[in-house]
PATI-756294 format. One record per residue (C-alpha): residue in three letters; x, y, z. Coordinates in pm, whole numbers, plus 50000, padded with zeros to 5 digits. Layout:
<zaba "ALA",<X,Y,Z>>;
...
END
This chain:
<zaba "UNK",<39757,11569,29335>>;
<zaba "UNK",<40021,11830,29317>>;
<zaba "UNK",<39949,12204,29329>>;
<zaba "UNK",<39963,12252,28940>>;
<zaba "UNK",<39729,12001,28886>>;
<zaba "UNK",<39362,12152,28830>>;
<zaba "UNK",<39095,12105,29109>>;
<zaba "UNK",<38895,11787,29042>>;
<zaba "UNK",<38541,11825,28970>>;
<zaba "UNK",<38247,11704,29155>>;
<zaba "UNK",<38090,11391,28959>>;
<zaba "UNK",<37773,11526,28711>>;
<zaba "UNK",<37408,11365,28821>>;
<zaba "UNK",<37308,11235,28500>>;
<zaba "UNK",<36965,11164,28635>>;
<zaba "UNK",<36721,11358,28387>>;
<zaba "UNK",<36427,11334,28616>>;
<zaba "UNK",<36353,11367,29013>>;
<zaba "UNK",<36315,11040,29160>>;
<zaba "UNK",<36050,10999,29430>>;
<zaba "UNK",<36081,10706,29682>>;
<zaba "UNK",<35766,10516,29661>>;
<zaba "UNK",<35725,10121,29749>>;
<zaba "UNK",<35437,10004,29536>>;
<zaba "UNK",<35361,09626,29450>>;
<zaba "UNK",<35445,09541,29073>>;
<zaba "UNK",<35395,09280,28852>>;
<zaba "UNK",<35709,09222,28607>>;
<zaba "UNK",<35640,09016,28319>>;
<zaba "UNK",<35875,08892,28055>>;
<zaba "UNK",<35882,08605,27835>>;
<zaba "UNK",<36150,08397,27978>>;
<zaba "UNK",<36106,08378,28366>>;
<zaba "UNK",<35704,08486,28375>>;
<zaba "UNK",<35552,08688,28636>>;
<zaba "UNK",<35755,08789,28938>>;
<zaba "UNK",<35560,08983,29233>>;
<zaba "UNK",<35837,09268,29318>>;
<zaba "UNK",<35816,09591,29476>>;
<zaba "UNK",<35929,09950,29404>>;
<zaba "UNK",<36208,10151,29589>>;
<zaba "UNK",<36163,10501,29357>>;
<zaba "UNK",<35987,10634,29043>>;
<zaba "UNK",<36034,10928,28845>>;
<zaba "UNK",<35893,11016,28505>>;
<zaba "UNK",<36177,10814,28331>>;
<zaba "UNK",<36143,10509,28552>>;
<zaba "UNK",<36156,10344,28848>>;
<zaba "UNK",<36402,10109,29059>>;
<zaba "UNK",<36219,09765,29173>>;
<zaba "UNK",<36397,09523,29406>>;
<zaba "UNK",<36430,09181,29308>>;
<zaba "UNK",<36716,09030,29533>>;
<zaba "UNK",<36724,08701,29513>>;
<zaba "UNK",<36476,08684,29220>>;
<zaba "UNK",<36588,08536,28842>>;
<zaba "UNK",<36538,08815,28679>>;
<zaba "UNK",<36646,08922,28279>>;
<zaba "UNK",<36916,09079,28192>>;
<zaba "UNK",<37007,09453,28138>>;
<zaba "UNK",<36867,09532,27806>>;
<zaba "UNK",<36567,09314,27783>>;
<zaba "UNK",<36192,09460,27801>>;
<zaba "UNK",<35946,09372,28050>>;
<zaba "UNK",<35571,09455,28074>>;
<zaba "UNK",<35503,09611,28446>>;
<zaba "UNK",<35195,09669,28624>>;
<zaba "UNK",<35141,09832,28969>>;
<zaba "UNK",<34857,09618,29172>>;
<zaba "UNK",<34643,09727,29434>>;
<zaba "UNK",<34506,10057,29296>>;
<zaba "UNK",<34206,10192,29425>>;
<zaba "UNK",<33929,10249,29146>>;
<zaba "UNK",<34034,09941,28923>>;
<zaba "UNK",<34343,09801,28745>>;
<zaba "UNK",<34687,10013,28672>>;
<zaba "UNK",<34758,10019,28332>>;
<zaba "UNK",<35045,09773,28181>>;
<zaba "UNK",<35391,09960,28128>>;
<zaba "UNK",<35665,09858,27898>>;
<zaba "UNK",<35990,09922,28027>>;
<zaba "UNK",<36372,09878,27985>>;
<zaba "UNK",<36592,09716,28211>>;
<zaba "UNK",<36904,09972,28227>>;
<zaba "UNK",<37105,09861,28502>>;
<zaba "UNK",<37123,09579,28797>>;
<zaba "UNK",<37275,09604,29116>>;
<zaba "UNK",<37241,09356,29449>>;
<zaba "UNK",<36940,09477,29545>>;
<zaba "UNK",<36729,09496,29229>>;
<zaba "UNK",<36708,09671,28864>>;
<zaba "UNK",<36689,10003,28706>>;
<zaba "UNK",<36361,10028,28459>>;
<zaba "UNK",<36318,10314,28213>>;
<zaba "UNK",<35933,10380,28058>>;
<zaba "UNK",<35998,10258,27659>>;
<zaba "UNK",<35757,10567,27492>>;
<zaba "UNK",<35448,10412,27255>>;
<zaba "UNK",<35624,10498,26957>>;
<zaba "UNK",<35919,10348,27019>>;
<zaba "UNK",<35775,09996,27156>>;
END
């Protein structure tokens, strides 16, 4: 960089909401590969990041239905959700509102 050049800026967070790290057991459902058993590594009001290394799981784009298990005081509710990005260790989810499902 020479000394004309403007100072570089610091990358922008795009994250909308605070993520909390929380390992929960899920249940992922989709059509094509079933039920997998996966857990989380965050959640946020967005979304949530769930590992699944090793696991066939769908691809970026596709919905999935997602439940936590073990609650206290009966059954978590079923989620839909987007898959919005993979990585090595697992797949970004973002909550899919009522009205747009």
């Amino acid at each position: 960089m020479g000394s004309d050049d403007p100072p570089e800026k610091p990358a922008k967070n795009k994250r909308q909401y605070v993520r909390t790290k929380l390992r929960a057991e899920v249940r992922v459902s989709h059509p094509e590969v079933g039920e997998l058993a996966l857990h989380t590594g965050d959640i946020s009001d967005g979304g949530a990041y769930i590992f699944a290394e090793g696991q066939d799981v769908p691809q970026v784009g596709e919905v999935v239905k997602v439940q936590v298990q073990g609650m206290a005081g009966g059954e978590a509710p079923v989620v839909t959700m987007r898959i919005v990005r993979m990585d090595k260790s697992g797949m970004g989810l973002e909550f899919i509102p009522e009205d747009e499902q």
